[in-house]
FIKOLZA-1660 file (N, C-alpha, C; in steps of 0.1 Angstrom, whole numbers, plus 5000, padded with zeros to 4 digits):
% residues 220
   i   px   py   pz ch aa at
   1 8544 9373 8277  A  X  N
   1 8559 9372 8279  A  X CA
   1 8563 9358 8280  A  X  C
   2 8575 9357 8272  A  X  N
   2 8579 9341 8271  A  X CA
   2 8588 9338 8287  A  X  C
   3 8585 9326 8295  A  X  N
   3 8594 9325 8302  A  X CA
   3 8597 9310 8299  A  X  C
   4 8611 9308 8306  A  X  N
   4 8618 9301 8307  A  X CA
   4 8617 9292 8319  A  X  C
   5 8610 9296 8326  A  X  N
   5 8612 9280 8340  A  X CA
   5 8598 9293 8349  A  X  C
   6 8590 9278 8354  A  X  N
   6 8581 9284 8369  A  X CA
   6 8585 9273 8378  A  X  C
   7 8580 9276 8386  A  X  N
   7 8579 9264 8404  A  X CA
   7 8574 9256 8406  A  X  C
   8 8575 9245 8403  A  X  N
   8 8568 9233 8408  A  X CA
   8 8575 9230 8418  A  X  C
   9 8562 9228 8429  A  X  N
   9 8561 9225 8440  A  X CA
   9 8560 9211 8449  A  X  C
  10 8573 9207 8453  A  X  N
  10 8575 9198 8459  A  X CA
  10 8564 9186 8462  A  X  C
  11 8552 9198 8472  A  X  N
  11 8544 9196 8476  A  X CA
  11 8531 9187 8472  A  X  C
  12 8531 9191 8460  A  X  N
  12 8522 9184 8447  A  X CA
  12 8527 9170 8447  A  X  C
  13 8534 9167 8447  A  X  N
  13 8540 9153 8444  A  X CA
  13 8530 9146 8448  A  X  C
  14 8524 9146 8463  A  X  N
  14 8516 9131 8463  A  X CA
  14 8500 9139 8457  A  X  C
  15 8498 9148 8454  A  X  N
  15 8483 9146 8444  A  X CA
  15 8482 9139 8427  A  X  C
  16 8502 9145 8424  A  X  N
  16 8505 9136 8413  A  X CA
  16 8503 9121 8415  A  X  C
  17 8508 9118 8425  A  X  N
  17 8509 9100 8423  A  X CA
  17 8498 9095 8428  A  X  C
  18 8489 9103 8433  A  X  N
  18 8470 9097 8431  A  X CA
  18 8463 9098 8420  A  X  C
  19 8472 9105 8410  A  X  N
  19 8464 9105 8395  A  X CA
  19 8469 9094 8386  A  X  C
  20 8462 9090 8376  A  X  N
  20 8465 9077 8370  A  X CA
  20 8478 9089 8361  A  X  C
  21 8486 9081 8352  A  X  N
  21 8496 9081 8343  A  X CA
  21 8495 9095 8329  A  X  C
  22 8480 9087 8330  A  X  N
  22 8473 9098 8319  A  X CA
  22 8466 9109 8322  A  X  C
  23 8463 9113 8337  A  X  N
  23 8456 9120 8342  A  X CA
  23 8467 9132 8339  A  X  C
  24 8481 9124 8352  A  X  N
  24 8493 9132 8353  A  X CA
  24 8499 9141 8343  A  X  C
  25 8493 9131 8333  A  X  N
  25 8504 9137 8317  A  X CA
  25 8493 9146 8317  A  X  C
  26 8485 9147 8317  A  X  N
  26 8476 9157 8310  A  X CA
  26 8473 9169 8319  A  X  C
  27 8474 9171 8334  A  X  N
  27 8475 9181 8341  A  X CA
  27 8488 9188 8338  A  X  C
  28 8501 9181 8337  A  X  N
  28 8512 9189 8335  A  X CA
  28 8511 9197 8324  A  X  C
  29 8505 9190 8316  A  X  N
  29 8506 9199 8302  A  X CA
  29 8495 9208 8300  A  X  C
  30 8484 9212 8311  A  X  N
  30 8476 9222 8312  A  X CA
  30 8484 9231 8322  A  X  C
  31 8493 9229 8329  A  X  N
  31 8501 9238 8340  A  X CA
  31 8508 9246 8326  A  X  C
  32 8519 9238 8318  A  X  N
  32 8527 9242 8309  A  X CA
  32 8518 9251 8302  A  X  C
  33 8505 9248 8294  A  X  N
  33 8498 9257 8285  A  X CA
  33 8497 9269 8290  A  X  C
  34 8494 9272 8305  A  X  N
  34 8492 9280 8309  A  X CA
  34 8502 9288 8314  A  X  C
  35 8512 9286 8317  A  X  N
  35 8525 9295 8323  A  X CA
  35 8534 9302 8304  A  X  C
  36 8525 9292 8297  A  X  N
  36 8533 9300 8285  A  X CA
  36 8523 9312 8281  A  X  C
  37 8511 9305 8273  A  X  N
  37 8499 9317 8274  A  X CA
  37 8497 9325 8284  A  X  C
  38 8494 9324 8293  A  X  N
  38 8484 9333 8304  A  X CA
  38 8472 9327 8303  A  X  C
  39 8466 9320 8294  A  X  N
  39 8451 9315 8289  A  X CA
  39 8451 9302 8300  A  X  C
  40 8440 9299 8305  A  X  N
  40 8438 9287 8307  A  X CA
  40 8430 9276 8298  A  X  C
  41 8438 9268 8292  A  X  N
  41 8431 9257 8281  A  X CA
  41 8417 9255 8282  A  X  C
  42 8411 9246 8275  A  X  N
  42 8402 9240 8277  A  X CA
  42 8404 9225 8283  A  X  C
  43 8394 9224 8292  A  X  N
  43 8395 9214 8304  A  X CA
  43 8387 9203 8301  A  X  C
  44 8389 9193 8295  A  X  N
  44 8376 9184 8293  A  X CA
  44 8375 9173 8309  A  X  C
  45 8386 9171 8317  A  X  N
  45 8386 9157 8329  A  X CA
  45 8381 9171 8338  A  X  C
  46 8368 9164 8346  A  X  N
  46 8366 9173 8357  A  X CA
  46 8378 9169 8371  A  X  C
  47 8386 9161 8371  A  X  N
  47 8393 9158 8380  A  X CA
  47 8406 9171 8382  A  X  C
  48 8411 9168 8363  A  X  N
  48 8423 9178 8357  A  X CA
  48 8420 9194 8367  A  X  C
  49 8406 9198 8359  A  X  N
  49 8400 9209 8364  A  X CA
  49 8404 9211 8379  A  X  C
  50 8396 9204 8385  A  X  N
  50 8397 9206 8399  A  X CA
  50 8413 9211 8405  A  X  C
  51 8419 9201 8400  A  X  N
  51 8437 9198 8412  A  X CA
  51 8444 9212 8399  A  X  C
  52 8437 9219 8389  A  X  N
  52 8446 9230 8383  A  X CA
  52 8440 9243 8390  A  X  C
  53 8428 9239 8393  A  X  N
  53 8426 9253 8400  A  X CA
  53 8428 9254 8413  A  X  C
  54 8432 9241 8417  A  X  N
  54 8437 9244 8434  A  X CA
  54 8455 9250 8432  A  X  C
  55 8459 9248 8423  A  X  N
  55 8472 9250 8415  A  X CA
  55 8477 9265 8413  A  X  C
  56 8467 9272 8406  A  X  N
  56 8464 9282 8401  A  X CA
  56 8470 9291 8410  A  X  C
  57 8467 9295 8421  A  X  N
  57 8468 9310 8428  A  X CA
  57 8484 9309 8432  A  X  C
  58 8488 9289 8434  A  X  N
  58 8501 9296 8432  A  X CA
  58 8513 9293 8423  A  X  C
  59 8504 9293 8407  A  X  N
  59 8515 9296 8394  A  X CA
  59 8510 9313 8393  A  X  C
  60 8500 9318 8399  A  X  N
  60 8502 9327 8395  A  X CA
  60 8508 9337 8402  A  X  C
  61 8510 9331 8418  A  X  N
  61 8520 9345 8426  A  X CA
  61 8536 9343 8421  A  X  C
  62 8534 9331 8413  A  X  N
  62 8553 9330 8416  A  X CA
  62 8553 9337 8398  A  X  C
  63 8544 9339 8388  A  X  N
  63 8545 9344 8376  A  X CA
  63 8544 9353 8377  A  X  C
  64 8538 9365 8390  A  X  N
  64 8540 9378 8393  A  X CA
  64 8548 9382 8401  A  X  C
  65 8558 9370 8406  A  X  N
  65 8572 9374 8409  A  X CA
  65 8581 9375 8402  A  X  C
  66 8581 9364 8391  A  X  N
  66 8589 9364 8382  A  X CA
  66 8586 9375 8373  A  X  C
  67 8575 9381 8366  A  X  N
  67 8575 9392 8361  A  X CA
  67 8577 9405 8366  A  X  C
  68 8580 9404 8381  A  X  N
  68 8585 9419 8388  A  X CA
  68 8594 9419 8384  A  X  C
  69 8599 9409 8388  A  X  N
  69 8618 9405 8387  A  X CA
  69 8625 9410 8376  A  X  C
  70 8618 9408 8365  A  X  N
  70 8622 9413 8350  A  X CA
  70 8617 9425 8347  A  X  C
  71 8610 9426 8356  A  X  N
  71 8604 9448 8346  A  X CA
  71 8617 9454 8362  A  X  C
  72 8623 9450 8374  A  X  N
  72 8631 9454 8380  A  X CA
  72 8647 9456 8375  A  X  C
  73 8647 9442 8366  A  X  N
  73 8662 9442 8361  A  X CA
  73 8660 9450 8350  A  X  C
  74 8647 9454 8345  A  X  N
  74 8649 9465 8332  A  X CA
  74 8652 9474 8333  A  X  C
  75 8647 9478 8346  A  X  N
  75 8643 9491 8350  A  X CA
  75 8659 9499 8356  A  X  C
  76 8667 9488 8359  A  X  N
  76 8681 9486 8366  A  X CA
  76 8690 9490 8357  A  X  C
  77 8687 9481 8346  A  X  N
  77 8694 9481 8337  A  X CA
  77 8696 9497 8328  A  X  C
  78 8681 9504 8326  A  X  N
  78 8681 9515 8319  A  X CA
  78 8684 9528 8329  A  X  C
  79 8684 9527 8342  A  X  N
  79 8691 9535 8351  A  X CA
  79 8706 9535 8351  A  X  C
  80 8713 9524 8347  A  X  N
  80 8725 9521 8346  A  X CA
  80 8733 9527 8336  A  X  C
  81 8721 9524 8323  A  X  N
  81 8727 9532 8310  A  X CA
  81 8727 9548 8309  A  X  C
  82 8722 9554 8321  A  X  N
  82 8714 9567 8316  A  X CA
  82 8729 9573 8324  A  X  C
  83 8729 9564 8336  A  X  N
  83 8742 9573 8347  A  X CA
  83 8754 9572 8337  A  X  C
  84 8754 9561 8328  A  X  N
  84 8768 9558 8323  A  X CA
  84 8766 9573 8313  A  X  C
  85 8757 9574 8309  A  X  N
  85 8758 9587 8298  A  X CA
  85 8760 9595 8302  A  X  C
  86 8754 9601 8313  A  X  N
  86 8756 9616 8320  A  X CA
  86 8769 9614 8325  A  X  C
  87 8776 9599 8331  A  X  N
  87 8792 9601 8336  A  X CA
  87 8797 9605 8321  A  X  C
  88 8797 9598 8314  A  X  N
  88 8804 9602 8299  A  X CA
  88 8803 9620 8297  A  X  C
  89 8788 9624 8295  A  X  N
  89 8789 9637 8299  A  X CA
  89 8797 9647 8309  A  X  C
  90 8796 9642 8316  A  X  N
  90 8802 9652 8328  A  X CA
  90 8817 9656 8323  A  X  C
  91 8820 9640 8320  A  X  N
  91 8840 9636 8321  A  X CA
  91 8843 9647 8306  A  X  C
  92 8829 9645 8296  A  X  N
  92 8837 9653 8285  A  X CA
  92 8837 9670 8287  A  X  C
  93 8825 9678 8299  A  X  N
  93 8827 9691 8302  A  X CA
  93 8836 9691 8310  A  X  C
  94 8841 9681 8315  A  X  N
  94 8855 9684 8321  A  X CA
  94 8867 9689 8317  A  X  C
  95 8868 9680 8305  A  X  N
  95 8879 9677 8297  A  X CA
  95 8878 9696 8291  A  X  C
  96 8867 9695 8290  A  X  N
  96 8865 9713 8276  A  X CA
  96 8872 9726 8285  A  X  C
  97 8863 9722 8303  A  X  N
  97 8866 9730 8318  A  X CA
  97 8886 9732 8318  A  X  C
  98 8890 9719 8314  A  X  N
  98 8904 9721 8320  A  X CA
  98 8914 9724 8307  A  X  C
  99 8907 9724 8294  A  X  N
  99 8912 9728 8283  A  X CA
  99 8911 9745 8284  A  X  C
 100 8903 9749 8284  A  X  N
 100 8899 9767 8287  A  X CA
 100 8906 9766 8298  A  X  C
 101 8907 9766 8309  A  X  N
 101 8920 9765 8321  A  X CA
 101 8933 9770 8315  A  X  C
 102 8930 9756 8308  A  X  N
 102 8949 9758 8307  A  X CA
 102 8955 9771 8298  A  X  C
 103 8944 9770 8288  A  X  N
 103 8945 9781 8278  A  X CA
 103 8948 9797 8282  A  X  C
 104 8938 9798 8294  A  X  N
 104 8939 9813 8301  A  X CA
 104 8952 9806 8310  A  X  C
 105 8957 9802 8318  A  X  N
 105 8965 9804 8324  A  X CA
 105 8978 9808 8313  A  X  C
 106 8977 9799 8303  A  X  N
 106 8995 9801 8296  A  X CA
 106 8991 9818 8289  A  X  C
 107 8984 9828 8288  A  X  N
 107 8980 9842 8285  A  X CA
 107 8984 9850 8297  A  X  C
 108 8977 9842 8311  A  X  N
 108 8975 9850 8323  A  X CA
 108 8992 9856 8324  A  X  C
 109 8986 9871 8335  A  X  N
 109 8999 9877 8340  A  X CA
 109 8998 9873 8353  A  X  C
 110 8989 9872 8358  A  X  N
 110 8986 9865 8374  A  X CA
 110 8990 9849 8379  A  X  C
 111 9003 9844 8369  A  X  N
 111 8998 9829 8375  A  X CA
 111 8999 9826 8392  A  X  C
 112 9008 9832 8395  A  X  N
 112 9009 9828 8411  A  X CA
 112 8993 9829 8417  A  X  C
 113 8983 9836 8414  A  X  N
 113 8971 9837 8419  A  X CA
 113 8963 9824 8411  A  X  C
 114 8964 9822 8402  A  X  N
 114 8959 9810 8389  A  X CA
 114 8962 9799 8399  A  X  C
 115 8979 9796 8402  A  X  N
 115 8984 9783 8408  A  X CA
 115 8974 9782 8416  A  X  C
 116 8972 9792 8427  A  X  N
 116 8966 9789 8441  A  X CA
 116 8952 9785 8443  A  X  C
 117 8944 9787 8431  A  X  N
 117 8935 9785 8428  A  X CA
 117 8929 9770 8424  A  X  C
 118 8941 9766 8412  A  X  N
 118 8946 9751 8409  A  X CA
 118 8942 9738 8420  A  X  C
 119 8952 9747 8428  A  X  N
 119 8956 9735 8438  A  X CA
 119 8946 9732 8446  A  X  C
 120 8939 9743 8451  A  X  N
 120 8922 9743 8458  A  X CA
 120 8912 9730 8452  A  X  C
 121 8910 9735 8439  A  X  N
 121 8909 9729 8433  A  X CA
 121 8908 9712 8432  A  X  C
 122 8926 9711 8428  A  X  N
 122 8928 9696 8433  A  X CA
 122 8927 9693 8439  A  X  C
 123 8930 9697 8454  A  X  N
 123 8923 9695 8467  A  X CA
 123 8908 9690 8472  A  X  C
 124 8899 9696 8465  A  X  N
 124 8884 9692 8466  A  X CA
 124 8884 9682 8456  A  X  C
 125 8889 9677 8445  A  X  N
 125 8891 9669 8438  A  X CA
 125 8892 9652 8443  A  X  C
 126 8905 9655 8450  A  X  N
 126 8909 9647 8462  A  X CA
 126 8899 9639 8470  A  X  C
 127 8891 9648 8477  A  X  N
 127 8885 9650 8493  A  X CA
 127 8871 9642 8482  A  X  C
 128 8866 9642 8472  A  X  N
 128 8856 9635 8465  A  X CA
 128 8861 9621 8463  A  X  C
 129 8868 9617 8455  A  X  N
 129 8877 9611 8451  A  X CA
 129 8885 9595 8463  A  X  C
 130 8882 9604 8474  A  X  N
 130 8885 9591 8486  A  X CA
 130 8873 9595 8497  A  X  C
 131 8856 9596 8490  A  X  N
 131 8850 9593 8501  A  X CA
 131 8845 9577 8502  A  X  C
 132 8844 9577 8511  A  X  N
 132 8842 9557 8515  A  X CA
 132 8830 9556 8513  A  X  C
 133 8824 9547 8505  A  X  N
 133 8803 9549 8505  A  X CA
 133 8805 9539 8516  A  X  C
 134 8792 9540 8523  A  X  N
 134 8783 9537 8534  A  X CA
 134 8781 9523 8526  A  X  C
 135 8783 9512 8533  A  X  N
 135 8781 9498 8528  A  X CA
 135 8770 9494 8542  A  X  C
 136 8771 9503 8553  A  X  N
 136 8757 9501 8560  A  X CA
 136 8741 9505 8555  A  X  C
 137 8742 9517 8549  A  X  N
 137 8732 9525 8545  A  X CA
 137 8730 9514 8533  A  X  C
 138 8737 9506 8525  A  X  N
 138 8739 9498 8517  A  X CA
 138 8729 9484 8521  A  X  C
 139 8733 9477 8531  A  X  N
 139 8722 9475 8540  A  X CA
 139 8713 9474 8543  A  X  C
 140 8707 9489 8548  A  X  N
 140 8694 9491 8550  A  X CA
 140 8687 9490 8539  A  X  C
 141 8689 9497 8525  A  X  N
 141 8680 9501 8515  A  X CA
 141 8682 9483 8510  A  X  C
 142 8689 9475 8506  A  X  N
 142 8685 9464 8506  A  X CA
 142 8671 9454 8516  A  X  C
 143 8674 9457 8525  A  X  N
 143 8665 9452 8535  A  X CA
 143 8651 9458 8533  A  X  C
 144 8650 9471 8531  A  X  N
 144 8638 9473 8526  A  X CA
 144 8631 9473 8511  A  X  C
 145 8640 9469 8502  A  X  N
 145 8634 9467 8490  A  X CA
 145 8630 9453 8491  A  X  C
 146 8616 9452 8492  A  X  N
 146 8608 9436 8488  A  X CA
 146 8610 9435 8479  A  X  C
 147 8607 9440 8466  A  X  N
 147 8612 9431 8452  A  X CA
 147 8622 9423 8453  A  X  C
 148 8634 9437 8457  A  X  N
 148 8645 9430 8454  A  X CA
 148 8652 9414 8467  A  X  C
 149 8642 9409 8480  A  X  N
 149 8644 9406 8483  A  X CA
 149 8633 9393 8484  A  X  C
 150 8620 9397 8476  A  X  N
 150 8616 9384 8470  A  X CA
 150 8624 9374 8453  A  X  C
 151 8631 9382 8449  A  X  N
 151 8638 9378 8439  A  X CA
 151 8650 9371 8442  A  X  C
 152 8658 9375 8456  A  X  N
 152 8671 9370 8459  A  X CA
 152 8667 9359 8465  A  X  C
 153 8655 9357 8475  A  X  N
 153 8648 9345 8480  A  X CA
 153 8645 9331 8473  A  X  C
 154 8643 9335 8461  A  X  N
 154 8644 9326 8446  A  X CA
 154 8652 9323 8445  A  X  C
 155 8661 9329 8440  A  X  N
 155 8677 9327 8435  A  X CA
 155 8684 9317 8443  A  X  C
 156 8684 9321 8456  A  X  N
 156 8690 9312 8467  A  X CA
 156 8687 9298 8467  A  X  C
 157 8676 9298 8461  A  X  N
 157 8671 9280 8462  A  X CA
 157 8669 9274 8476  A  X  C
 158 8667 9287 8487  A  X  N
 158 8667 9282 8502  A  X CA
 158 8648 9288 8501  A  X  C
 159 8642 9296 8494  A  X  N
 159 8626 9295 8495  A  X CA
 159 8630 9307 8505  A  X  C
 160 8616 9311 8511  A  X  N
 160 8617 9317 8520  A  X CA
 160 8618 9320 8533  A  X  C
 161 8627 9306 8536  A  X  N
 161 8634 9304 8547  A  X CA
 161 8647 9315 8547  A  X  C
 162 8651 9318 8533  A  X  N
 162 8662 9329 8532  A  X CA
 162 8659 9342 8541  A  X  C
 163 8648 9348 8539  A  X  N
 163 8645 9358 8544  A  X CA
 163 8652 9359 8558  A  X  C
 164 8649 9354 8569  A  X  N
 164 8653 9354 8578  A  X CA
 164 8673 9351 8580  A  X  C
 165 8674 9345 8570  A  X  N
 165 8695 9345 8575  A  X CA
 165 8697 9358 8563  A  X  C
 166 8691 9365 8557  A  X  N
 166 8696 9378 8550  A  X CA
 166 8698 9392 8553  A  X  C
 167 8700 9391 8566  A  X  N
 167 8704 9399 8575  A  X CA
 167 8718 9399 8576  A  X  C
 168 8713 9386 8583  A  X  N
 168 8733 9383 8584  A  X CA
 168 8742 9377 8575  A  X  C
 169 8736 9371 8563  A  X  N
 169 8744 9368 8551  A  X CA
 169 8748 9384 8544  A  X  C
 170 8739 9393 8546  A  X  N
 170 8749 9409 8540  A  X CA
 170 8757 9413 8549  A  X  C
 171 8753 9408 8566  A  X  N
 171 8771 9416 8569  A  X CA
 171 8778 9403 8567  A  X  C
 172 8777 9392 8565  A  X  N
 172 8790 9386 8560  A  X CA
 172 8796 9393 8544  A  X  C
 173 8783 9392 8539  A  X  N
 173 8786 9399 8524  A  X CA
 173 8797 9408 8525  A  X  C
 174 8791 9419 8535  A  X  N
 174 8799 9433 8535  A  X CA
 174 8814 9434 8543  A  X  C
 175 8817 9424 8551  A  X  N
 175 8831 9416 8559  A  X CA
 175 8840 9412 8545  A  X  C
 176 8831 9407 8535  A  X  N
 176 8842 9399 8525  A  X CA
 176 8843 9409 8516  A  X  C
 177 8835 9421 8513  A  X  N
 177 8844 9432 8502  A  X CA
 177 8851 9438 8512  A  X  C
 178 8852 9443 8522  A  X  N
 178 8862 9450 8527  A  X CA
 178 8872 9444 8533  A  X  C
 179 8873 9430 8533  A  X  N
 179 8886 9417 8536  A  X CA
 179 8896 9419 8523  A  X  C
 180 8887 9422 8512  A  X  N
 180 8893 9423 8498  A  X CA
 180 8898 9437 8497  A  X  C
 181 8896 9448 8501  A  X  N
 181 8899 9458 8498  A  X CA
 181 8889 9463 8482  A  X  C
 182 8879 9461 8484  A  X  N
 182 8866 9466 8473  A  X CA
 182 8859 9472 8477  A  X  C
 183 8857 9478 8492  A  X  N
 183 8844 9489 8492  A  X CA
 183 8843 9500 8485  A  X  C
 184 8854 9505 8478  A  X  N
 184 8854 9518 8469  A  X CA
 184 8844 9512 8454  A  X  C
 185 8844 9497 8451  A  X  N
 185 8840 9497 8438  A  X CA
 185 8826 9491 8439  A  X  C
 186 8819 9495 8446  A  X  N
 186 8806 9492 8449  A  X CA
 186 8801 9506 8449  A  X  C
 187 8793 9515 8438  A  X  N
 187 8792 9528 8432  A  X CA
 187 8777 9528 8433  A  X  C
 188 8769 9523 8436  A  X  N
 188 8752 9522 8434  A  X CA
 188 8746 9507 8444  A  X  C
 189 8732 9513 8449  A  X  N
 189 8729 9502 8450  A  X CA
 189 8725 9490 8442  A  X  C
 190 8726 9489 8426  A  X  N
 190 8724 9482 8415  A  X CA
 190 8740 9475 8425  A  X  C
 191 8751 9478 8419  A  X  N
 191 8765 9473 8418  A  X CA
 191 8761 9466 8432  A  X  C
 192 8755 9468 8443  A  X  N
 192 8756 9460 8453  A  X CA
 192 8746 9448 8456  A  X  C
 193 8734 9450 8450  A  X  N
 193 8729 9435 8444  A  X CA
 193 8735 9424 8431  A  X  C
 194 8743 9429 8427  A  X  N
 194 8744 9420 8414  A  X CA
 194 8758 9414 8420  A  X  C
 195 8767 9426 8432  A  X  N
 195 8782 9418 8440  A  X CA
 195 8773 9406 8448  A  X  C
 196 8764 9417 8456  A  X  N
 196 8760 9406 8463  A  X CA
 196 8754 9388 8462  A  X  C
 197 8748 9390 8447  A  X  N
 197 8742 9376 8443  A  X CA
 197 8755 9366 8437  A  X  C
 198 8766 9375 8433  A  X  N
 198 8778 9370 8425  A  X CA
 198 8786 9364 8439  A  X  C
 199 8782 9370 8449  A  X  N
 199 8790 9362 8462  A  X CA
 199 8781 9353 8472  A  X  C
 200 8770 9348 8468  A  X  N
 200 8760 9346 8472  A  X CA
 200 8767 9325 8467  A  X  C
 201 8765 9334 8454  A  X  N
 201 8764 9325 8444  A  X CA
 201 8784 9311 8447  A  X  C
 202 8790 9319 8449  A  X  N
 202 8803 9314 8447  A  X CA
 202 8810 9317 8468  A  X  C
 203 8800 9321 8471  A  X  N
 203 8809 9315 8489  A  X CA
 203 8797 9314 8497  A  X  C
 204 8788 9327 8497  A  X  N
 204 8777 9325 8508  A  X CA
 204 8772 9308 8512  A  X  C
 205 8765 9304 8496  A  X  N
 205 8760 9295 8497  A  X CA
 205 8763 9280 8502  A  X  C
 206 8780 9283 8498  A  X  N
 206 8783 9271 8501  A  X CA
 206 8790 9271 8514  A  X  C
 207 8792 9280 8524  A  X  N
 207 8791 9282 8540  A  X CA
 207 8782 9284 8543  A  X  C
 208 8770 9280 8538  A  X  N
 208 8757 9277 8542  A  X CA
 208 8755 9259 8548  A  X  C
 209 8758 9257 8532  A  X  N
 209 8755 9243 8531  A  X CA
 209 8764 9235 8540  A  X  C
 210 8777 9237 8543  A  X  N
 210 8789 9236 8551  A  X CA
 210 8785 9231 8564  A  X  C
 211 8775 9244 8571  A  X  N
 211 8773 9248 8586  A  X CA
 211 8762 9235 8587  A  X  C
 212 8753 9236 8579  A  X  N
 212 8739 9225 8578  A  X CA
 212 8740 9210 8578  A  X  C
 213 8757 9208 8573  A  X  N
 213 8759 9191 8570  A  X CA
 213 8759 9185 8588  A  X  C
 214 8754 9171 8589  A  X  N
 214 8753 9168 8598  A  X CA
 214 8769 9158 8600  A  X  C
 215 8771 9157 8615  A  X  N
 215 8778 9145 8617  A  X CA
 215 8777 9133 8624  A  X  C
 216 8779 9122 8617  A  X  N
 216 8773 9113 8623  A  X CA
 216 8784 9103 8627  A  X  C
 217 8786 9102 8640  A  X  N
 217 8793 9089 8645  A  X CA
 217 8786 9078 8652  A  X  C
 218 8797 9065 8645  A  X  N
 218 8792 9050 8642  A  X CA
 218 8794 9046 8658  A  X  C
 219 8790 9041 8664  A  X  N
 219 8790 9037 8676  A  X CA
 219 8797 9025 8679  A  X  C
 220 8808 9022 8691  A  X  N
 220 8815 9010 8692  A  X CA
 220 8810 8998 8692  A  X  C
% end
C-alpha cells in the first residue's frame, strides 16, 4: 500500500544528533525504504541496524494504524454507497405505491373511505419525518469505537493526550449542531464523524489552543 506521510517522533531527535551526518542520512533513508516497501533494506552500518530496530515496533504500530484507518474509511464509504441505493430504491417504490393510489382512487366509489385512509397515512408520514436522532446515543457509539478514536487522536495533532478531552470536546461538538439548528442532518453515525472532524478542524481546535495560551505580565 502506497502511503503518503508516517510519524516521526519527536523523541528521536537527540539519537539523530549523536549520529554523524552520514550515519543520519542513511538511517532516514532505511526508515523511508521501509514505510514504502514493508521490506526492511539491507543494512550494511551495524550502528544504522541497531537505532532502526529500536525504531521498528514503532513505524510499525502507527502503519497499522494508518492502515486501519483506510480499510475503515473504505468500509464507510461502501456502507454509504449501498444506503444511498436502497434510499434511491425505496423513494422509487414509493413513487410506483402513490402512482397505483392515485389511479384506484380517481375509479373508486368509496372515496370518503379512500380520503380517510390518505390522511392516516400522511399522518405516520409526518410522525417519521420529525423524529429527532439521539445525538447522545451518538456519543456513546463514538466513544466506543477504538478505531475510530485512535484515528481522530491523529488527526488532532494533540497525540494521545486527545483521548482524555474527547469526552467533552463531543458535547461541545453536539451544543454547536444544535446552536445551529442541524441535529436533524446528522442521518448515521458515518455523518457524525466526518461533522465531527469538519468541526474539530475549524472551531474545536482552535478553542483549544485559545484556553492553553499562557499570560504573562511584565513586572514594574
Amino acid at each position: 500500500m502506497s502511503r503518503k506521510s508516517f510519524v516521526l517522533y519527536t523523541e528521536w531527535e537527540n539519537t539523530f544528533n549523536r549520529l554523524s551526518n552520514e550515519l543520519a542520512g542513511e538511517l532516514i533513508k532505511v526508515i523511508f525504504d521501509y514505510v514504502r516497501t514493508g521490506e526492511i533494506p539491507q543494512i550494511d552500518n551495524a550502528v544504522v541496524d541497531g537505532v532502526f530496530s529500536a525504531f521498528q515496533p514503532s513505524i510499525d504500530r502507527n502503519i497499522s494504524k494508518y492502515d486501519a484507518a483506510i480499510e475503515q474509511r473504505k468500509e464507510a464509504g461502501k456502507r454509504s454507497a449501498e444506503k444511498r441505493k436502497r434510499d434511491a430504491t425505496t423513494v422509487d417504490e414509493s413513487k410506483r405505491d402513490a402512482t397505483t393510489v392515485e389511479s384506484r382512487l380517481r375509479t373508486s366509489t368509496v372515496s370518503d373511505s379512500v380520503s380517510d385512509t390518505l390522511s392516516l397515512n400522511g399522518e405516520s408520514v409526518r410522525e417519521g419525518a420529525n423524529k429527532v436522532l439521539d445525538l447522545q446515543s451518538i456519543k456513546e457509539q463514538l466513544l466506543s469505537d477504538e478505531t475510530w478514536k485512535e484515528s481522530v487522536c491523529m488527526q488532532s495533532t494533540l497525540g494521545v493526550s486527545f483521548i482524555s478531552m474527547l469526552p467533552d470536546q463531543l458535547d461541545k461538538f453536539i451544543a454547536y449542531i444544535v446552536s445551529i439548528g442541524e441535529e436533524r442532518s446528522i442521518s448515521n453515525i458515518s455523518d457524525a464523524k466526518r461533522r465531527f472532524t469538519y468541526w474539530w478542524q475549524n472551531h474545536g481546535r482552535k478553542e483549544v489552543q485559545d484556553e492553553n495560551k499562557q499570560v504573562y505580565t511584565v513586572p514594574n
